[in-house]
N, CA, C and O atoms as a GROMACS GRO file, in nm:
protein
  416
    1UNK      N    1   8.319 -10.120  -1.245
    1UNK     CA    2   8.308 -10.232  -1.337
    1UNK      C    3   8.440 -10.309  -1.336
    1UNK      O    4   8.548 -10.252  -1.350
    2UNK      N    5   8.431 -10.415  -1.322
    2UNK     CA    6   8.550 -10.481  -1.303
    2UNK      C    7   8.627 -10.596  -1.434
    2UNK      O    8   8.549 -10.682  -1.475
    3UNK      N    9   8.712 -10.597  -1.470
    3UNK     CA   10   8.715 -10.626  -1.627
    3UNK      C   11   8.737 -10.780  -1.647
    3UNK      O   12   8.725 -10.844  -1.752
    4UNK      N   13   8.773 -10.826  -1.521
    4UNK     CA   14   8.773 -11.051  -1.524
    4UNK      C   15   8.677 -11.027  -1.365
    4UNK      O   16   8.671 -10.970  -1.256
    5UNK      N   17   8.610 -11.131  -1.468
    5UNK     CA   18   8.532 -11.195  -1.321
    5UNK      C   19   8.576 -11.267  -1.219
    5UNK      O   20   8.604 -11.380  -1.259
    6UNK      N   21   8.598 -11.251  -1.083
    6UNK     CA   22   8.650 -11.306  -0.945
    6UNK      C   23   8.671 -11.459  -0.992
    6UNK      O   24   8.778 -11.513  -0.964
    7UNK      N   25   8.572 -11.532  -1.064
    7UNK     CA   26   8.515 -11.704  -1.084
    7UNK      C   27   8.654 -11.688  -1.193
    7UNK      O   28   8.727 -11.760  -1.125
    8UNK      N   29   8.721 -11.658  -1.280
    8UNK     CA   30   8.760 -11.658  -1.391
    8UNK      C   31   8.928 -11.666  -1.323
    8UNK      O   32   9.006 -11.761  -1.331
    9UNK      N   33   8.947 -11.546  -1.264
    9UNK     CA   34   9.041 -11.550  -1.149
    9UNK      C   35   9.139 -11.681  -1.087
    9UNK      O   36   9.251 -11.729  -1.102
   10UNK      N   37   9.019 -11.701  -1.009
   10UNK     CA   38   8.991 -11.832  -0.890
   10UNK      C   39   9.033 -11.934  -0.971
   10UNK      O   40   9.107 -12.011  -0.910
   11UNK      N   41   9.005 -11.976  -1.128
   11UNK     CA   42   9.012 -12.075  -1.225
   11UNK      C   43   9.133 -12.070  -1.275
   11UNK      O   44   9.191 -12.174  -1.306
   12UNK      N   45   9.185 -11.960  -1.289
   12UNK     CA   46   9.357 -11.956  -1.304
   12UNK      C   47   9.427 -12.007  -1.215
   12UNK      O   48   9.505 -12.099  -1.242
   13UNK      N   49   9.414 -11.959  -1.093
   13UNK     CA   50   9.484 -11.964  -0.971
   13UNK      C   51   9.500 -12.118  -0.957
   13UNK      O   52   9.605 -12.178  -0.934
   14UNK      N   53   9.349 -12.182  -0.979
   14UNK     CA   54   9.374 -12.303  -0.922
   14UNK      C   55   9.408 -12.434  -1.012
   14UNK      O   56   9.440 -12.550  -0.985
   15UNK      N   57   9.379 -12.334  -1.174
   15UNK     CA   58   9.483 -12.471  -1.264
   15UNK      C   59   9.616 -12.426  -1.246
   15UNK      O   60   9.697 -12.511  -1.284
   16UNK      N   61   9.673 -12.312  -1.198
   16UNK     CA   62   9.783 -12.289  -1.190
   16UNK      C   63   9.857 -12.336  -1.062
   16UNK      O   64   9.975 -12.367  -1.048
   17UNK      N   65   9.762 -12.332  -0.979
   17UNK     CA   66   9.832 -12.448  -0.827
   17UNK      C   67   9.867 -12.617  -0.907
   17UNK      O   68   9.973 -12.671  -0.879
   18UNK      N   69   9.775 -12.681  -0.996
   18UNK     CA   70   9.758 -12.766  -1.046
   18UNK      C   71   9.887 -12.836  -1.085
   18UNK      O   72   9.937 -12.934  -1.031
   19UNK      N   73   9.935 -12.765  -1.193
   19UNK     CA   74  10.045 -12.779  -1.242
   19UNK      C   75  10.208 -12.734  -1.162
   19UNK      O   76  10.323 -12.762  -1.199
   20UNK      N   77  10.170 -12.671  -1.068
   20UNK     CA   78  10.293 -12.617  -1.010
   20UNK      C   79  10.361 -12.721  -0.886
   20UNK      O   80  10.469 -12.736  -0.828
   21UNK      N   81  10.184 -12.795  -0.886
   21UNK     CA   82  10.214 -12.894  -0.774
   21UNK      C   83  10.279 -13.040  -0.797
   21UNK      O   84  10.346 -13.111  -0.721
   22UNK      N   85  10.224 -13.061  -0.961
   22UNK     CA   86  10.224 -13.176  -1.017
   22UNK      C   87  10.390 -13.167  -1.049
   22UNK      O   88  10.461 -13.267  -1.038
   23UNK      N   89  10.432 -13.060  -1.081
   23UNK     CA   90  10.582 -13.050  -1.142
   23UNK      C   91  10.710 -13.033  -0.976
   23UNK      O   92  10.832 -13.047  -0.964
   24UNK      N   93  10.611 -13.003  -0.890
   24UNK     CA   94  10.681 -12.989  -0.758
   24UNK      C   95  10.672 -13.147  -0.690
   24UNK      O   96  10.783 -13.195  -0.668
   25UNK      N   97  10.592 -13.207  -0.666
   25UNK     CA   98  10.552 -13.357  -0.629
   25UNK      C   99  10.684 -13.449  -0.687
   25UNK      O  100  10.780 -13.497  -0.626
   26UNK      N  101  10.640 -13.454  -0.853
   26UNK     CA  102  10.748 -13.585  -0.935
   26UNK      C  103  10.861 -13.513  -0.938
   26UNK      O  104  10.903 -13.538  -1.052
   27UNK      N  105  10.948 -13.431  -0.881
   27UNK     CA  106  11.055 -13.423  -0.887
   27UNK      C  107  11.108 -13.444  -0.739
   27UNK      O  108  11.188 -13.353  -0.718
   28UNK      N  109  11.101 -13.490  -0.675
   28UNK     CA  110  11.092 -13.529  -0.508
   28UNK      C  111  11.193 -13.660  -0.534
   28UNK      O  112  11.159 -13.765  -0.588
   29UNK      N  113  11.304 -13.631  -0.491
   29UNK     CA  114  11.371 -13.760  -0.430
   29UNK      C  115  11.307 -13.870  -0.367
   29UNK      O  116  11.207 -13.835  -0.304
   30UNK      N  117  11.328 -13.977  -0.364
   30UNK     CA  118  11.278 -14.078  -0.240
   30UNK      C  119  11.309 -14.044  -0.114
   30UNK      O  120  11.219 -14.037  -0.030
   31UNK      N  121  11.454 -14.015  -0.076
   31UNK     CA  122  11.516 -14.000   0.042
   31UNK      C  123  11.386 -13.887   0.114
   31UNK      O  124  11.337 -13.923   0.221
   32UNK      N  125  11.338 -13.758   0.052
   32UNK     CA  126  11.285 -13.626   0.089
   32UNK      C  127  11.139 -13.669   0.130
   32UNK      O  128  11.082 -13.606   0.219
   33UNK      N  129  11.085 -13.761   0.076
   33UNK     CA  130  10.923 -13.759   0.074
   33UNK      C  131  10.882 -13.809   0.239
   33UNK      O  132  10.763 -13.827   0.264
   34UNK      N  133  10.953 -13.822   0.313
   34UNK     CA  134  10.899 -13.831   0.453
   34UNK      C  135  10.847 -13.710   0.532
   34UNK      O  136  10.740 -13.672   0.578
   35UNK      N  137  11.033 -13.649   0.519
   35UNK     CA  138  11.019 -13.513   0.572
   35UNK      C  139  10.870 -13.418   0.470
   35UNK      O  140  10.790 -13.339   0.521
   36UNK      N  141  10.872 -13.441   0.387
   36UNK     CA  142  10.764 -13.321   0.267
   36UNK      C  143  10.643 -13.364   0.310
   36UNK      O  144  10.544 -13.298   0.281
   37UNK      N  145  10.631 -13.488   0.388
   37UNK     CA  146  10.494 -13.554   0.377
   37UNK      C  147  10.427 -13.496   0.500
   37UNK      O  148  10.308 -13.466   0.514
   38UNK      N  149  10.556 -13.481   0.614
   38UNK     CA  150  10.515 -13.355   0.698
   38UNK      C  151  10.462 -13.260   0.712
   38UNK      O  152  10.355 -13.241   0.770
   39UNK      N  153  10.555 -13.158   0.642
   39UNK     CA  154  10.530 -12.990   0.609
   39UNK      C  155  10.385 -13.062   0.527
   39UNK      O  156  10.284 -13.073   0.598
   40UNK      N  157  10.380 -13.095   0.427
   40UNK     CA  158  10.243 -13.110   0.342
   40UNK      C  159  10.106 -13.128   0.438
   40UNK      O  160  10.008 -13.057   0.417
   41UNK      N  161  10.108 -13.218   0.534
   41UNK     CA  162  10.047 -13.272   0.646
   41UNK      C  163  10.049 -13.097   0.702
   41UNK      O  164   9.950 -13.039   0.659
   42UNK      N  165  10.134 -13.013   0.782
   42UNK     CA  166  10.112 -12.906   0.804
   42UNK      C  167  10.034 -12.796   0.691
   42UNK      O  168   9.926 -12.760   0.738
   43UNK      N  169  10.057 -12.744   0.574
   43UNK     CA  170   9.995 -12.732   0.513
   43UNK      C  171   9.867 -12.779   0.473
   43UNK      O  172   9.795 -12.699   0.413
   44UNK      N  173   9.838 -12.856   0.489
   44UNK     CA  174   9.664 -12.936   0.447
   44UNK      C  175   9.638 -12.840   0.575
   44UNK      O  176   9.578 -12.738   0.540
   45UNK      N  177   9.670 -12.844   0.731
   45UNK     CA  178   9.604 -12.771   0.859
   45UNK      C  179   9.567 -12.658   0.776
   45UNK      O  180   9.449 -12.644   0.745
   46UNK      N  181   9.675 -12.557   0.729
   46UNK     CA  182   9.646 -12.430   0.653
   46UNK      C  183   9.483 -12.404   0.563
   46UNK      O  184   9.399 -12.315   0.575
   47UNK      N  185   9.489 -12.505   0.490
   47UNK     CA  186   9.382 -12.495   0.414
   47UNK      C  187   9.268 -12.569   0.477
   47UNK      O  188   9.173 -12.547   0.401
   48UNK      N  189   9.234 -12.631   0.559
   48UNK     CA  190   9.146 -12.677   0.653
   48UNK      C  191   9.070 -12.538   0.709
   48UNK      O  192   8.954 -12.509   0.679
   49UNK      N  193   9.178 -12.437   0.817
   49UNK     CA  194   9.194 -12.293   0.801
   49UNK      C  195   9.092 -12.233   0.694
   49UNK      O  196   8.980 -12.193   0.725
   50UNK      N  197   9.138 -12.232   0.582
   50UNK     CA  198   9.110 -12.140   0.449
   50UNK      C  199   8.990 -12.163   0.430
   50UNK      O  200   8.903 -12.077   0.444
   51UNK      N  201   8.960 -12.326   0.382
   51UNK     CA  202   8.801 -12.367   0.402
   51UNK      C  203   8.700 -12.336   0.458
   51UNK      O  204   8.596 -12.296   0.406
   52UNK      N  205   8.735 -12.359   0.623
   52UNK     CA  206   8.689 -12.286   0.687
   52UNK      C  207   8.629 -12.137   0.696
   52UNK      O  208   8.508 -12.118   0.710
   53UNK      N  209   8.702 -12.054   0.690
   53UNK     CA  210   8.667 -11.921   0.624
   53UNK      C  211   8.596 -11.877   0.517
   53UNK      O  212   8.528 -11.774   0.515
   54UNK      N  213   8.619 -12.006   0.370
   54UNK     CA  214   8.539 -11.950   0.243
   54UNK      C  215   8.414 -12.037   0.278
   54UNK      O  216   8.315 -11.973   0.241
   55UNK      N  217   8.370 -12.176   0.345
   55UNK     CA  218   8.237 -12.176   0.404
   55UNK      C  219   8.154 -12.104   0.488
   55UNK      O  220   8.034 -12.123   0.468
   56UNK      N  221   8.184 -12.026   0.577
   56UNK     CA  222   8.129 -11.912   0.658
   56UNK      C  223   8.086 -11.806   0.635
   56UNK      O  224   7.986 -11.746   0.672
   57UNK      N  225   8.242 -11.758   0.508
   57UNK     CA  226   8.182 -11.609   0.444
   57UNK      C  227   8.095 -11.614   0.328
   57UNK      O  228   8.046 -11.519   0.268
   58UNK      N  229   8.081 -11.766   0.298
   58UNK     CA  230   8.018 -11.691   0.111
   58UNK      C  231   7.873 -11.676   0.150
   58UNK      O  232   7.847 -11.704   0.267
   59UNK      N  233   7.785 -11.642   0.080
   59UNK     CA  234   7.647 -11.624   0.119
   59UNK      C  235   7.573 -11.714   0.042
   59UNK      O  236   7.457 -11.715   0.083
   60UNK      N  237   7.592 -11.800  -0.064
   60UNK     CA  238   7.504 -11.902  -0.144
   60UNK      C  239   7.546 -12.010  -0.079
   60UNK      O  240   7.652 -12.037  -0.023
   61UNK      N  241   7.388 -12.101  -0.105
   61UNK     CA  242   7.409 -12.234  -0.026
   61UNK      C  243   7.535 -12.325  -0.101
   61UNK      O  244   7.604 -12.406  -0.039
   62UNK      N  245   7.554 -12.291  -0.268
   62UNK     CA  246   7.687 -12.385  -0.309
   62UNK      C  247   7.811 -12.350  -0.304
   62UNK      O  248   7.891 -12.414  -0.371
   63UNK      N  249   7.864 -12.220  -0.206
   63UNK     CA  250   7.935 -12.203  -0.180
   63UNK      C  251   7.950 -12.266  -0.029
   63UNK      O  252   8.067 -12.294  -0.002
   64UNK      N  253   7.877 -12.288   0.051
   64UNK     CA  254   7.877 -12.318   0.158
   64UNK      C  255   7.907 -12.471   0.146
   64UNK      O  256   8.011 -12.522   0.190
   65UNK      N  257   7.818 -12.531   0.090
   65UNK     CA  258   7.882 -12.680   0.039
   65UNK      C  259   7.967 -12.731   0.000
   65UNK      O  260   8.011 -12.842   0.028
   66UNK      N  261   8.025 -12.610  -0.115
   66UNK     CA  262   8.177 -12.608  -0.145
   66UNK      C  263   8.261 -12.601  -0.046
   66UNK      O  264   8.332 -12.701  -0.040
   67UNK      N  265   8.280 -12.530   0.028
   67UNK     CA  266   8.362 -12.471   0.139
   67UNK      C  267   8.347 -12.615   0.239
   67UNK      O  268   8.446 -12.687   0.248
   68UNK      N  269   8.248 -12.647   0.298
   68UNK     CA  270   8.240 -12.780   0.384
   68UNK      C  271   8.316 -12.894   0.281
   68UNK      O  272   8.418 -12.951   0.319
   69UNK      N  273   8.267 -12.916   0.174
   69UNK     CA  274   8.338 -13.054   0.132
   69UNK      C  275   8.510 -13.003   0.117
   69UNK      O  276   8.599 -13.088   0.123
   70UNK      N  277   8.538 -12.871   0.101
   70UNK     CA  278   8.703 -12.838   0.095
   70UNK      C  279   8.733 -12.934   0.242
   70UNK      O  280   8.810 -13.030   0.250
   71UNK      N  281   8.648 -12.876   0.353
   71UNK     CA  282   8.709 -12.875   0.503
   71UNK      C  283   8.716 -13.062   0.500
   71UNK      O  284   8.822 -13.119   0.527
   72UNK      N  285   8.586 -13.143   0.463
   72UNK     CA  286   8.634 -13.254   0.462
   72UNK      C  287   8.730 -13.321   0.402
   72UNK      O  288   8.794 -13.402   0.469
   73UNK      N  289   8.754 -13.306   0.298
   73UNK     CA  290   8.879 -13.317   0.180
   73UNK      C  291   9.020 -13.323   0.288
   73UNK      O  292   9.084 -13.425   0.312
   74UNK      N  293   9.042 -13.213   0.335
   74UNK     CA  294   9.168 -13.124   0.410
   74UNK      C  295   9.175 -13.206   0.453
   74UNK      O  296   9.269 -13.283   0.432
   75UNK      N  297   9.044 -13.240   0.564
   75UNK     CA  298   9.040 -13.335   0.682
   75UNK      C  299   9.132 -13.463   0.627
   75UNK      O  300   9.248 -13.475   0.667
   76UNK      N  301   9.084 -13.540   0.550
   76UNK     CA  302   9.086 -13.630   0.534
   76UNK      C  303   9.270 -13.648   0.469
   76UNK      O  304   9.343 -13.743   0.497
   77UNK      N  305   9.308 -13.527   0.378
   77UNK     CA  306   9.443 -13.500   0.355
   77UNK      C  307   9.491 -13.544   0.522
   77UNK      O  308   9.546 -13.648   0.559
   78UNK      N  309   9.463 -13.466   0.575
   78UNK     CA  310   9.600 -13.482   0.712
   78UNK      C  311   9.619 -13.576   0.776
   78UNK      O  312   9.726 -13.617   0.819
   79UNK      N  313   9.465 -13.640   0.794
   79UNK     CA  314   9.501 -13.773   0.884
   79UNK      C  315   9.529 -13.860   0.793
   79UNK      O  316   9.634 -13.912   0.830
   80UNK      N  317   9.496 -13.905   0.696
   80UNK     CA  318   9.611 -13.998   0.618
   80UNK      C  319   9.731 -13.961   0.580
   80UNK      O  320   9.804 -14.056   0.551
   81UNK      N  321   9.782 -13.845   0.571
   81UNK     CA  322   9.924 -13.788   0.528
   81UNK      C  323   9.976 -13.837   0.700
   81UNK      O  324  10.086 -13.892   0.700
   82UNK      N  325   9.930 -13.826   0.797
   82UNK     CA  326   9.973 -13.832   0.962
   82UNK      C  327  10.021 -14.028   0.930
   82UNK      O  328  10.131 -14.084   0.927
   83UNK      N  329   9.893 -14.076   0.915
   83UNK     CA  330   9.907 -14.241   0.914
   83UNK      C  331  10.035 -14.302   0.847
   83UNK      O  332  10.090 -14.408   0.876
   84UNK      N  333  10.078 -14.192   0.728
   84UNK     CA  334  10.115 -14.262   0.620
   84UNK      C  335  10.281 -14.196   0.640
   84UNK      O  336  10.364 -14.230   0.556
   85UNK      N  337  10.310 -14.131   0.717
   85UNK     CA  338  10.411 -14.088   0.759
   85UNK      C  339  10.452 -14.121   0.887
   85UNK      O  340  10.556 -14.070   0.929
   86UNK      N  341  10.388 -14.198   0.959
   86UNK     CA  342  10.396 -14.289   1.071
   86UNK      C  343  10.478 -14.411   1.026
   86UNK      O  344  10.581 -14.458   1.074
   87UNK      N  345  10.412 -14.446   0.929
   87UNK     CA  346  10.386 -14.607   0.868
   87UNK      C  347  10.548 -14.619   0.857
   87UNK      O  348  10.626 -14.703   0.901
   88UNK      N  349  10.577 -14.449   0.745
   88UNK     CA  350  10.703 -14.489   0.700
   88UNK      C  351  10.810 -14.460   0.790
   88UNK      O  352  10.917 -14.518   0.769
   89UNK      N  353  10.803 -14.391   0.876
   89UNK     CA  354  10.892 -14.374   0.997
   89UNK      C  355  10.926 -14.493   1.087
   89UNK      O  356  11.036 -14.493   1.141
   90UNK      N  357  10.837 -14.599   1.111
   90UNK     CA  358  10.830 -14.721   1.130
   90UNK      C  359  10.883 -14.810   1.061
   90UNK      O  360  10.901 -14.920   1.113
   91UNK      N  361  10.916 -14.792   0.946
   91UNK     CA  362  11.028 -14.856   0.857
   91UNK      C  363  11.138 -14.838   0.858
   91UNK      O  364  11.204 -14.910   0.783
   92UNK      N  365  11.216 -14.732   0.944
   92UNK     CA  366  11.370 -14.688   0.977
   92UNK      C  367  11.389 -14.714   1.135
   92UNK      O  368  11.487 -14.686   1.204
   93UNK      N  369  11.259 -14.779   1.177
   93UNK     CA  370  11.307 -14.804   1.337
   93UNK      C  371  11.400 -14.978   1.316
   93UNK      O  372  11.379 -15.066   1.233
   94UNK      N  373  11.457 -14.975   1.378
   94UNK     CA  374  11.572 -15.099   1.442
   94UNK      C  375  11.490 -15.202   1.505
   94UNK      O  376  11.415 -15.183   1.601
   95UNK      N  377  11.511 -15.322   1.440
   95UNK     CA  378  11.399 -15.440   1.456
   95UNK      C  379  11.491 -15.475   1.548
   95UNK      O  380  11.608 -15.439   1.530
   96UNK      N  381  11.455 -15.554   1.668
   96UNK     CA  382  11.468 -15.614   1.778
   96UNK      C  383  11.512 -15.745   1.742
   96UNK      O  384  11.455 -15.811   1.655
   97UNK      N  385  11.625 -15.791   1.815
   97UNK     CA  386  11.642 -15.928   1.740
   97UNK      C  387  11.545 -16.020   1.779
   97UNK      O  388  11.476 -15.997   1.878
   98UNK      N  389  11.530 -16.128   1.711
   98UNK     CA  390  11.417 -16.242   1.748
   98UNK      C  391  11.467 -16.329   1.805
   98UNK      O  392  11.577 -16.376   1.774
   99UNK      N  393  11.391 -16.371   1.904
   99UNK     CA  394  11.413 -16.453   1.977
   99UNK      C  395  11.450 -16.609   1.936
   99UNK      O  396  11.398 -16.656   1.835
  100UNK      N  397  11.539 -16.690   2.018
  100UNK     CA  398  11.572 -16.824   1.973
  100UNK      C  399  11.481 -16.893   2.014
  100UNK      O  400  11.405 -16.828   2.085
  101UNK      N  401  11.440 -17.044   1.999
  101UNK     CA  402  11.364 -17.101   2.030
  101UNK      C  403  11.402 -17.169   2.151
  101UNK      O  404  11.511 -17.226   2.141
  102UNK      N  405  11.327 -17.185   2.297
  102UNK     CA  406  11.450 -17.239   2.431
  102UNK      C  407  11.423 -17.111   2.515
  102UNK      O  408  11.389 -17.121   2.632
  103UNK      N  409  11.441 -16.974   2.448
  103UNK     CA  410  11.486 -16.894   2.524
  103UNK      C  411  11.339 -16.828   2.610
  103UNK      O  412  11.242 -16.857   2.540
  104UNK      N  413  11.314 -16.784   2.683
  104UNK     CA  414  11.214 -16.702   2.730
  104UNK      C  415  11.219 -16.539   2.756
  104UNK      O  416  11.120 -16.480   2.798
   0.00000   0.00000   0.00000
């Protein structure tokens, strides 16, 4: 007999990611959020991973649904965290001078 239910668990864990993330996020320098947007971008792979696994193993169809919309979610975390850390890396490259008018 087990004395908290697994669901009850899982509901801690994940208001407790909630808040740990929210208090980890707004305290982020400006200078840091490129590099973090990285590792984060690596991390989302992780849980893409994880998804993966809790859609395969659970045995009810709304766990399975659950688990697929995690994997799209992830998905969708990385390649915009990828775009959006491009974008800003592209903002520290060295603009080319412009050309005069005359010149070819």
């Amino acid at each position: 007999m087990e004395a908290i239910d697994h669901t009850i668990i899982n509901l801690i864990i994940f208001v407790l990611a909630i808040y740990v993330g929210y208090h980890v996020v707004w305290t982020v320098t400006p200078a840091l959020h490129t590099p973090l947007m990285a590792v984060t971008n690596a991390i989302s792979a992780i849980v893409i991973v994880g998804a993966m696994l809790a859609a395969a193993l659970t045995t009810t169809d709304m766990g399975k649904v659950l688990g697929t919309l995690a994997v799209a979610l992830a998905a969708v975390n990385v390649f915009g965290g990828f775009l959006v850390t491009r974008r800003m890396l592209e903002m520290f490259k060295k603009k080319s001078p412009a050309k005069k008018e005359g010149q070819a």
